[in-house]
C-alpha positions in Angstrom: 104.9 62.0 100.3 102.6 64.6 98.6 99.7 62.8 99.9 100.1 63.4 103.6 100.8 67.3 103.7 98.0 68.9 104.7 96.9 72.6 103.1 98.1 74.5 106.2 101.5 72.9 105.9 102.4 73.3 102.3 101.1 77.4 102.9 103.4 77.7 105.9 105.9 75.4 103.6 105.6 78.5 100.9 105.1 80.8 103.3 108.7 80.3 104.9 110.5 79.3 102.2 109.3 82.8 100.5 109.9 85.2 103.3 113.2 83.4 103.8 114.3 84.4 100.0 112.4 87.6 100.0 113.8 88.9 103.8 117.7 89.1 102.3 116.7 91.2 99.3 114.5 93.6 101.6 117.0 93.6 104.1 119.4 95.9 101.6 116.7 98.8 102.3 116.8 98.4 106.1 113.3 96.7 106.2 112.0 93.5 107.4 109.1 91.8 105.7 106.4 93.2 108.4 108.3 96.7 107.3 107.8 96.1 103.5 104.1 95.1 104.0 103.3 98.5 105.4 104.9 100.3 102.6 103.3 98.4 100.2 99.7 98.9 101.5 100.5 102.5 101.6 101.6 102.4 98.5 98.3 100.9 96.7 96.1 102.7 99.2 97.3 105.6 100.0 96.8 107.8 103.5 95.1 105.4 105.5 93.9 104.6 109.6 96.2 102.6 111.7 93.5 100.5 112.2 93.1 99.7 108.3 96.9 99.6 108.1 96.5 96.7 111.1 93.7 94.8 109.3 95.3 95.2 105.7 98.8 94.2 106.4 97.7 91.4 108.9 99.7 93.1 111.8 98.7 93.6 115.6 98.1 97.0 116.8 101.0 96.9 119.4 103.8 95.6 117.0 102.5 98.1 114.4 102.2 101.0 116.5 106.5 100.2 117.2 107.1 100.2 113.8 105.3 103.1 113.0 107.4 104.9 115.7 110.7 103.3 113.6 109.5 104.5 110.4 108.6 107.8 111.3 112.0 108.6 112.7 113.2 107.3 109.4 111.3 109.7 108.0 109.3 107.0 105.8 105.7 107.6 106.7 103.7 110.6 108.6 101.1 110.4 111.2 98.6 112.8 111.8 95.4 112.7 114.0 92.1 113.6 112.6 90.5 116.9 113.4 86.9 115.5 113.9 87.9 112.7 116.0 91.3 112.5 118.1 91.9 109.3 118.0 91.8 108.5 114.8 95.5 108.5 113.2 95.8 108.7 109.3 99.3 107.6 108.1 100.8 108.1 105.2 104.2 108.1 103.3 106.4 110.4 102.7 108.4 110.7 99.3 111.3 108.5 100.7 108.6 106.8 101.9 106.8 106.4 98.4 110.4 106.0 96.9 111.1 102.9 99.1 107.2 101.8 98.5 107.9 101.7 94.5 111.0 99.9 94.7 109.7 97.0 97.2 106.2 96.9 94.7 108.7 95.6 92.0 110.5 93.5 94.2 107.1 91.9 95.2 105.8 92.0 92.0 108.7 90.1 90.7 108.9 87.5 93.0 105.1 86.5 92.5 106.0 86.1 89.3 108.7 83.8 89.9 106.5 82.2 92.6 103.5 80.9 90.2 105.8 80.4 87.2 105.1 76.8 86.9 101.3 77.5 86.7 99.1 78.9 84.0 97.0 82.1 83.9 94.5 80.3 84.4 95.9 78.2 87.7 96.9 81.9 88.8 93.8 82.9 89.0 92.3 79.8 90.4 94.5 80.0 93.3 93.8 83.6 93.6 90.6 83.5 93.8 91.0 80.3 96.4 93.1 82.0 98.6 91.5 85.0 98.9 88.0 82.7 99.7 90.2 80.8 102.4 91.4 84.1 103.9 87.7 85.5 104.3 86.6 82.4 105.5 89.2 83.1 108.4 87.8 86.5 108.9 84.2 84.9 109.4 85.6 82.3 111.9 88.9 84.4 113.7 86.5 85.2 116.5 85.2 81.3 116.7 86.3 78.6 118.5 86.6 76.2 115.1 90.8 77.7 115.1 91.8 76.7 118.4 90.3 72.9 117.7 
């Protein structure tokens, strides 16, 4: 059976079966997975444009821009437009915000861990390093037809 399964099968296998387990636990803070990637990023990086917080998280301007609006209210993260240029909009989080950011890092944290327990250090890596090659390539071709094929 192994044979026939193609890379981009077995990642959307993982993929699901990951964000499946992970969703219930995050669900207890009032987040979906899109919500705990945006804390996360803002937890490692700090203040940042939406536009980075698009790129980073993997998250389309419109669908971010709505959550932004949720977590605000929820007093999670701050927005605030740069002096020199309007339209820029810097967010950042709040305390509760940073709070909430901590606790879903070690929830994360933990589940790669339990994700890539059957592989060495070594393998990690390796598949680190692989993945993130993959994922630029698709930066270098997003814009291509070679996807739609």
């Amino acid at each position: 059976m192994q044979d026939y399964l193609s890379i981009q099968f077995l990642i959307y296998q993982i993929a699901a079966k990951f964000s499946s387990a992970s969703a219930a636990r995050y669900r207890e803070f009032g987040l979906n997975l899109f919500g705990v990637r945006v804390l996360v990023y803002l937890g490692r990086y700090g203040a940042v444009t939406v536009g980075d917080l698009s790129r980073g998280t993997s998250i389309d301007q419109p669908s971010l821009s709505h959550m932004l609006k949720r977590m605000t209210r929820d007093k999670l993260v701050t927005k605030h437009r740069q002096r020199h240029d309007n339209r820029i909009v810097k967010v950042r989080l709040t305390p509760a915000g940073q709070e909430l950011a901590s606790q879903c890092m070690e929830i994360s944290a933990r589940h790669e861990r339990a994700l890539v327990a059957s592989l060495e250090e070594e393998e990690v890596q390796q598949l680190r390093d692989s993945l993130v090659r993959i994922f630029e390539s698709l930066e270098d071709i997003s814009d291509s037809d070679t996807l739609s094929t």
